[in-house]
Steps between C-alpha positions, in 0.01 A plus 500: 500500500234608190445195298663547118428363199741310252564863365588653816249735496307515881171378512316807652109423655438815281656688189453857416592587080795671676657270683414227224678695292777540684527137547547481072883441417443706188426830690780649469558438109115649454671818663734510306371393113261819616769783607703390235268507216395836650797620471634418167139577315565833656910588389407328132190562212660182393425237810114546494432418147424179320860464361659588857284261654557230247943573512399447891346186472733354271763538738258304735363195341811293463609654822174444678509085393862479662402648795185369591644161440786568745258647709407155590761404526599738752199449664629103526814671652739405222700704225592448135781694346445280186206602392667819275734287359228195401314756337785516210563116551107454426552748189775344313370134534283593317653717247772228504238224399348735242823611330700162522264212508234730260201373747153634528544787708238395749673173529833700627248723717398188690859353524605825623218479775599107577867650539425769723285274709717255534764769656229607732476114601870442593552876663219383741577152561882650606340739718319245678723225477800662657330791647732703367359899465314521200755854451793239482352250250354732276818716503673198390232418206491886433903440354403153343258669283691769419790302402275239334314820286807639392717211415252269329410824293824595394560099451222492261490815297805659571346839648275591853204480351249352335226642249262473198244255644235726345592311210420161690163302411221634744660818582208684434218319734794521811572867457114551482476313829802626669608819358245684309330803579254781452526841438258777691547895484837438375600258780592172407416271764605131507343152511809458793242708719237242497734270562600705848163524598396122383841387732393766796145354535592105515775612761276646708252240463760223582616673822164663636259198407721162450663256755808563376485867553436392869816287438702761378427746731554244786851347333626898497396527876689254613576151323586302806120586655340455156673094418338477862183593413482294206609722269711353163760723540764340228196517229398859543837628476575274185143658330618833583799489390365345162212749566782791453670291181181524327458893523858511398417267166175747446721772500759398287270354277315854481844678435618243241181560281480883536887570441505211221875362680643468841868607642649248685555736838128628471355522829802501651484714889108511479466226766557824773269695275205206601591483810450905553172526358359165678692717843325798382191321499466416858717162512746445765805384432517269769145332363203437650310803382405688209246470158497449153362800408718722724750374328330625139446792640866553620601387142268789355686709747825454321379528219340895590816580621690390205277633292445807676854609491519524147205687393601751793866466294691440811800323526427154455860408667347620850199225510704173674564788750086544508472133471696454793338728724185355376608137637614603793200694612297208389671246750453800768175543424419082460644439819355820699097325389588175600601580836181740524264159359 
């Protein structure tokens, strides 16, 4: 049998660009990013201009975080159904802090990011503890949050939401850092972007260069064979886990400061959404394979297709239908390259 590495791509005496790049989880979300923007820049004027490309790309960013994030954690063969749900809890800490307790609001940023990793902490440590799925515990943590966002809300202010920290001391420096942006041709494009990209890179980095993207990879292969070959199984599932916390804090933190408040059910049902773009992007659902920037690109994906549909003036109501048929042919397509590798 051909040797593999921790990856399980073959180790070949020779590589061709071809067959190297049919190797790449990500080939099949390049395909499609290109046929789709194809498409769409020819049914619209609207998609190939600055302003279509910047609607596009807002879609993405926050999107894009999420699901690179659970990329990894796919990779490491768990799930998180929190994360949507943290991304509100993240949010109205620190609105909460801001509004109640009248704190800096950079103060109730960092609480908010000591909360959310803390809940990234205890849904690993479960996980490994009991060995429980990571679906089941994170299910479970999914309705604590949502009960704990809504209740503790309504407790405190009577209503589901929570606004006016633009009114909170350093408002101004943590929208510049978190939620500005710039206009070009009419687009507005947003700092959230950079963000994306900034996340995408050290991702990528951490899995293709690191020890513990060897770990990862290895963990998501197989547990049992990687706590045999020395691998600290219990610790990279806790970091990932925490790993996926801490995009969910970035993005709450990003939505709190742009929309100026926070609903108590935000982000509720956009756990799947992560999960489809990170599928999208070349990761299999049963771990062991996939990238951090397939799982950008499959977020950019969405966000075309979204997008798309509405400058074509479709009917928005058919795109879970497209979204669907999107993740199925993904996991076809996933599985079909790493039987061929």
């Amino acid at each position: 049998m051909a040797a593999t590495t921790a990856r399980g791509v073959p180790v070949t005496r020779a590589r061709g660009p071809v067959v190297r790049a049919l190797a790449r989880p990500e080939l099949g979300a390049v395909i499609a990013a290109v046929l789709i923007a194809g498409f769409f820049a020819t049914r619209t004027d609207q998609f190939a201009t600055a302003a279509g490309l910047a609607n596009v790309l807002d879609v993405t960013a926050t999107l894009g975080i999420m699901a690179v994030a659970v990329a990894l954690l796919l990779i490491g063969g768990e799930f998180d159904l929190s994360a949507g749900a943290l991304t509100a809890s993240t949010g109205l800490v620190t609105a909460l802090l801001v509004n109640r307790l009248e704190v800096n609001i950079w103060e109730g940023i960092v609480w908010s990011l000591v909360f959310a990793l803390a809940v990234g902490f205890v849904n690993g440590l479960v996980v490994t503890l009991t060995r429980l799925p990571g679906f089941i515990v994170t299910l479970g943590t999914l309705f604590a949050l949502t009960g704990a966002n809504v209740g503790v809300t309504k407790l405190l202010t009577d209503t589901v939401r929570v606004g006016a920290v633009d009114e909170a001391a350093g408002y101004d420096s943590a929208r510049a850092v978190f939620a500005s942006s710039v206009t070009v041709e009419q687009g507005e494009f947003r700092v959230a972007i950079l963000w994306w990209l900034g996340v995408t890179v050290v991702a990528t980095g951490l899995l293709v260069r690191t020890k513990f993207g060897n770990w990862i990879f290895g963990v998501g292969g197989g547990a049992a064979s990687a706590r045999s070959a020395g691998v600290p199984v219990r610790r990279t599932k806790i970091l990932l886990f925490m790993g996926t916390a801490t995009a969910a804090w970035l993005v709450g933190t990003i939505s709190l400061l742009r929309l100026t408040s926070v609903q108590a059910d935000a982000g509720l049902g956009e756990e799947f959404t992560y999960i489809i773009a990170a599928v999208i992007g070349g990761c299999l659902i049963t771990g062991g394979a996939g990238s951090a920037w397939g799982a950008a690109l499959g977020a950019l994906i969405y966000g075309m297709t979204q997008q798309g549909i509405v400058f074509a003036q479709w009917d928005s109501d058919w795109f879970p239908l497209v979204l669907g048929g999107m993740l199925l042919a993904a996991v076809f397509i996933n599985t079909l390259f790493v039987r061929r590798r």
